[in-house]
C-alpha positions in Angstrom: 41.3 22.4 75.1 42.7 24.3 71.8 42.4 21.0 70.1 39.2 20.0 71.4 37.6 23.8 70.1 39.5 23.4 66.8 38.2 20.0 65.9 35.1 21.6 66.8 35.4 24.1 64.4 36.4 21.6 61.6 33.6 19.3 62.5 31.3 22.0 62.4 32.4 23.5 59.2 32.2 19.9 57.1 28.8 19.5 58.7 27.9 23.0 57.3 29.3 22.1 53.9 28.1 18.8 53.4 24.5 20.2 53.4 24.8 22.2 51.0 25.5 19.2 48.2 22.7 17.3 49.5 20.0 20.2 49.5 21.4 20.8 45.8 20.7 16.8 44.8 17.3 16.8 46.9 16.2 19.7 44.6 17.5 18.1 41.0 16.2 15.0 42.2 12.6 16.6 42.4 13.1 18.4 39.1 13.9 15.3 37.3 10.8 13.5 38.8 8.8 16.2 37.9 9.8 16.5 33.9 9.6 12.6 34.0 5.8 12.1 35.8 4.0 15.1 34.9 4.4 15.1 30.5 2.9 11.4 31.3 0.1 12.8 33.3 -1.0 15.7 30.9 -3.7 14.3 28.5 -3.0 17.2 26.2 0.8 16.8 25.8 1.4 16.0 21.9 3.9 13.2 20.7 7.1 14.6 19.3 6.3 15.7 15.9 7.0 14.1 12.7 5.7 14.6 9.2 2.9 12.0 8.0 0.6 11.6 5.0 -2.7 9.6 4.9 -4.6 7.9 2.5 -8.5 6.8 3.1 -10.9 5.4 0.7 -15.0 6.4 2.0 -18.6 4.5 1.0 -21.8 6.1 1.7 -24.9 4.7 1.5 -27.7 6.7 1.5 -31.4 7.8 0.7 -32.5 10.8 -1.2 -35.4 13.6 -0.7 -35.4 16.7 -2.9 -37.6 19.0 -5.4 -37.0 20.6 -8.4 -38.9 23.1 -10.5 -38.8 25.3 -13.6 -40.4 28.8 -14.1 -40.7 29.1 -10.3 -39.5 33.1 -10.7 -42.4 35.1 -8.9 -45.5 34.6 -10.6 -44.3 31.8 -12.4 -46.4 29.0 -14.0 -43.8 26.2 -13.5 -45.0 23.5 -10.8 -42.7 22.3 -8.1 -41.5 18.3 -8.9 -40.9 15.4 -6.5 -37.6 13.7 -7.5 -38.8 10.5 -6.7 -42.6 10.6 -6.5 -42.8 12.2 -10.0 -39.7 12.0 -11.7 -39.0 8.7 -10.7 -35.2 8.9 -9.8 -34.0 5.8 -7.6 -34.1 5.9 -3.4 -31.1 4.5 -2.9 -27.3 6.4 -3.7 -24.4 5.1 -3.7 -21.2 7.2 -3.2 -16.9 6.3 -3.4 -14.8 9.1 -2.1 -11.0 9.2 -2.3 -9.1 11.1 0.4 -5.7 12.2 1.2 -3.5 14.3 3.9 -0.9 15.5 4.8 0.3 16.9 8.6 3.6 19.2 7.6 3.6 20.5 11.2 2.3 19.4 14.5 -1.6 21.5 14.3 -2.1 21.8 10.9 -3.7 19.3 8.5 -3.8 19.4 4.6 -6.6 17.3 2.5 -7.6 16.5 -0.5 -10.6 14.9 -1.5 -13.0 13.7 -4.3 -15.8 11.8 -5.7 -16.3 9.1 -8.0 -19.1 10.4 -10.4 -21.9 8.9 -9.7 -25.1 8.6 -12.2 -28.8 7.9 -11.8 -31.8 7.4 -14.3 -35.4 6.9 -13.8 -39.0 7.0 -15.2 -42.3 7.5 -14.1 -46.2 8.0 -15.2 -46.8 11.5 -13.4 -50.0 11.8 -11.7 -50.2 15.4 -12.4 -49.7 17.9 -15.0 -46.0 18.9 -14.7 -45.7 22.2 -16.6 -41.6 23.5 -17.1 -41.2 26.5 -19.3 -43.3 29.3 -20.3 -43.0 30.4 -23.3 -44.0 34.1 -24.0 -46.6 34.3 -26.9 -45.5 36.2 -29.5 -48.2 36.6 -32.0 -49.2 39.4 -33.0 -52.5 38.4 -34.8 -55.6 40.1 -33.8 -57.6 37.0 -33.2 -55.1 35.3 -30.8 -55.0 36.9 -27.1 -51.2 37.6 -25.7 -51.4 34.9 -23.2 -48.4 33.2 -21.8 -48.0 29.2 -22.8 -46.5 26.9 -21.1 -44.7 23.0 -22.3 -46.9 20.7 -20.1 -46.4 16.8 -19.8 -49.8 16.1 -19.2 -51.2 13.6 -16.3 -50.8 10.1 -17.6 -47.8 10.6 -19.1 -44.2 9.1 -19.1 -41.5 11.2 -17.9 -37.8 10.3 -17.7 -35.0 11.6 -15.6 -31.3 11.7 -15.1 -29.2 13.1 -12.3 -25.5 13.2 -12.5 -23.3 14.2 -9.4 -19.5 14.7 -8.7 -17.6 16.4 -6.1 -13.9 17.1 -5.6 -12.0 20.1 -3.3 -9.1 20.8 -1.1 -9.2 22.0 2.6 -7.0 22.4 5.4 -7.4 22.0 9.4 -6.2 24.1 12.0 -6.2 21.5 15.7 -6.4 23.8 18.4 -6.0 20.6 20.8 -3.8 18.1 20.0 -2.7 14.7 21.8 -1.9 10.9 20.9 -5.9 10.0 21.0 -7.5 12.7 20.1 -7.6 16.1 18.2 -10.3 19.3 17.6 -10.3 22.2 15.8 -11.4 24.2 12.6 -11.7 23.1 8.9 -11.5 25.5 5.7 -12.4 23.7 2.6 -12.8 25.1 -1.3 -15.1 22.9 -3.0 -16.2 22.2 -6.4 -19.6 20.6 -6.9 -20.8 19.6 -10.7 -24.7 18.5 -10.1 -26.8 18.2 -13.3 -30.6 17.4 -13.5 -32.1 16.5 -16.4 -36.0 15.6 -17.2 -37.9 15.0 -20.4 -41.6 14.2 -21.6 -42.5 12.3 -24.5 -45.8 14.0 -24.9 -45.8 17.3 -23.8 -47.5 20.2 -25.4 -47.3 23.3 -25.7 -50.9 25.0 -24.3 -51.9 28.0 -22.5 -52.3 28.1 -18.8 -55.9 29.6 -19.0 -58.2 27.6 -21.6 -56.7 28.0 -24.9 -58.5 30.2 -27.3 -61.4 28.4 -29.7 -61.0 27.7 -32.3 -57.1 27.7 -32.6 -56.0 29.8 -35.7 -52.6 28.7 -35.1 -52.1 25.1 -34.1 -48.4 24.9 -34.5 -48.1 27.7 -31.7 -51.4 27.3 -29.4 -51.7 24.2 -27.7 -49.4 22.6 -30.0 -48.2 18.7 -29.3 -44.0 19.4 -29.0 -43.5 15.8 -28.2 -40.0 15.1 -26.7 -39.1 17.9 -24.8 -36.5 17.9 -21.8 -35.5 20.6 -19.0 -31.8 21.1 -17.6 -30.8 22.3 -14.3 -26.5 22.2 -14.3 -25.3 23.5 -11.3 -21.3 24.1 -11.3 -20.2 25.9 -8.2 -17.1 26.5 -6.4 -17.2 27.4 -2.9 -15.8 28.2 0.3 -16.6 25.7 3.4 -15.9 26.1 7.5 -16.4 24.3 10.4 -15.0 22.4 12.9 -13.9 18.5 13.5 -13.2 16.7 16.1 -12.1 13.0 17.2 -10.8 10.8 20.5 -10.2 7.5 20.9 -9.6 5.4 24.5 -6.8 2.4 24.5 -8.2 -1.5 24.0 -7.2 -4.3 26.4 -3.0 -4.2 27.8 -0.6 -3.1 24.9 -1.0 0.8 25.8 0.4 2.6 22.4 0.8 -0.2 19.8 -2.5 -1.6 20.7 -6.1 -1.0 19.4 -8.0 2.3 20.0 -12.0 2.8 19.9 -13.5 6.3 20.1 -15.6 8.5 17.9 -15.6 11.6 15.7 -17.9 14.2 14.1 -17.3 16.9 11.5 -19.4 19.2 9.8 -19.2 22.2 7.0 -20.9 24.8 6.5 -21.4 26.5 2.6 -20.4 30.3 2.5 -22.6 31.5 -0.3 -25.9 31.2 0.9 -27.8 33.9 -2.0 -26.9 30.8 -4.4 -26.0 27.8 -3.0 -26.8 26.4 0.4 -24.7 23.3 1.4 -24.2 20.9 4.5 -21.9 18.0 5.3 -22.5 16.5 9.2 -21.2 13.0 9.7 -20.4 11.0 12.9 -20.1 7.9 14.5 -17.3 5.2 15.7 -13.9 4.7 15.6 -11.6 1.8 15.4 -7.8 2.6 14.8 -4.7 1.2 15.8 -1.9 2.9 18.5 -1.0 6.0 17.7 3.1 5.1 18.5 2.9 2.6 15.4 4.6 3.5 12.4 1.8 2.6 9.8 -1.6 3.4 11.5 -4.9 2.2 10.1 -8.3 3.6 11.4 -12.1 2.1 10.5 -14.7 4.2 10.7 -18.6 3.4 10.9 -21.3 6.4 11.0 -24.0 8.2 9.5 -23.6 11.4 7.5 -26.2 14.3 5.9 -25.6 16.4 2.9 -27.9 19.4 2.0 -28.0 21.0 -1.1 -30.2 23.5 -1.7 -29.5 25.7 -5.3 -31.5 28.8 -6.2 -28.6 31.0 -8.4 -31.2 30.1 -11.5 -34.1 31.8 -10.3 -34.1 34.7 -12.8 -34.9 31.6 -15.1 -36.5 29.9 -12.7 -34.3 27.3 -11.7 -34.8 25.9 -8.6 -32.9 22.4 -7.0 -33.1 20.6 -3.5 -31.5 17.6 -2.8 -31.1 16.0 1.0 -29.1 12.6 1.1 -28.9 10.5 4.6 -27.0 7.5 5.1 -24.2 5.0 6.5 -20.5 5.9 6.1 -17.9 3.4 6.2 -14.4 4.6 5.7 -10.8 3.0 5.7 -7.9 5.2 6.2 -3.8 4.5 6.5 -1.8 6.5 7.7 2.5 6.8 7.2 
């Protein structure tokens, strides 16, 4: 009977024991499941990080609207011109950009970007009297009233234009949300923007705004014929930028990560000196890049982008310049 209680015992005790181990593998078991299921499952787990530089190449095609004007102070005699209807500058702009990045860690992006300058020329007979600059009337003979004049091209005349544009800047992104397909977040950018407008008449004159005093006692000076004369509006600003950016992408047909990915993006920036310069940048549209676990990724990219300038740091002089371009974007981009 001493036997039978001792074996007992020891059968009890190694029953008691051997749970233990088991409860202890059960639970590591789980743990390890758990670490390998659920990093597959969360959307917004990043890839293990790793330095990588881009380098994209950007067309835009696009359509122009915009004014300009000189002597447009407050009670200014200058009239306000059509860029196209009156000074006869082309519909259609073409733009190259050049674009580069780096990622030195996981949410934050580095770029730098730029413009190939881009010219435009054009001519037109105005259908209206486009008067520019007023001139204050400085003589001081008895016969001739103090009154303002102002160089008019004349209605019926040719006018001639030129527009020169270039753009270049740095900026850097800060992803809030981060993942293989997708990323969102801020932007910061410093840009420079070089945008000069020139316009000239071939028979402009030099003539008072009210009726011009008869007879003229001084020709040269009161309604005068100046001939070639030409108006500049050079705008060279550098400026700060925010706003945000964002882009996702859903896998294409069976090979998961080295396969193709479509999605979309959108970004837009906002100019922060609005007292003298008011600027916009929106773009979006669609996607087509490879897997994001390849080691050289290329992404296409098909959309629409506005830009909105609208200048007004002249007006003392009376300088004033608005320019809207909308188009189609078509970028290339590689990535290392």
């Amino acid at each position: 009977m001493p036997l039978q209680n001792a074996a007992y015992a020891r059968s009890g005790v190694r029953r008691h024991v051997s749970r233990k181990p088991m409860h202890a593998i059960a639970r590591l078991s789980m743990v390890w499941i758990l670490l390998l299921v659920v990093p597959s499952l969360t959307f917004g787990e990043p890839l293990e990080y790793s330095p990588r530089w881009s380098l994209g190449f950007e067309t835009v095609l696009s359509t122009i609207e915009g004014n300009m004007g000189f002597d447009q102070q407050s009670a200014g005699y200058g009239t306000l011109n059509d860029l196209k209807a009156d000074l006869g500058l082309p519909n259609d702009n073409r733009r190259f950009k050049i674009q580069g990045s780096v990622r030195p860690l996981e949410h934050h992006l580095l770029r730098a970007f730029g413009s190939i300058p881009e010219a435009y020329t054009g001519s037109n007979t105005v259908n209206k009297d486009i008067r520019l600059t007023r001139l204050p009337n400085t003589n001081t003979l008895a016969a001739v009233p103090a009154t303002d004049l102002v160089v008019t091209v004349p209605m019926g005349s040719r006018v001639h234009s030129e527009m020169k544009y270039a753009s270049f800047g740095m900026g850097y992104d800060l992803d809030f949300l981060v993942a293989p397909r997708w990323a969102a977040g801020m932007t910061g950018e410093l840009r420079y923007l070089d945008l000069k407008l020139k316009m000239w008449g071939e028979n402009a004159r030099n003539s008072s705004v009210e009726n011009p005093p008869a007879p003229p006692t001084n020709p040269s000076f009161i309604d005068g014929v100046v001939g070639r004369y030409e108006n500049i509006i050079n705008i060279d600003e550098l400026f700060p930028c925010v706003g945000g950016q964002a882009n996702a992408a859903l896998p294409i047909g069976m090979n998961g990560m080295s396969g193709l990915n479509i999605g979309g993006f959108t970004k837009m920036v906002y100019g922060l000196s609005p007292y003298f310069l008011n600027y916009v940048d929106f773009s979006m549209g669609l996607s087509l890049w490879t897997g994001p676990a390849s080691r050289m990724q290329l992404m296409a990219k098909v959309g629409i982008e506005h830009e909105s300038i609208f200048h007004d740091a002249q007006i003392r002089n009376g300088r004033v310049f608005e320019l809207k371009r909308n188009g189609l974007l078509f970028s290339l981009d590689g990535t290392f």
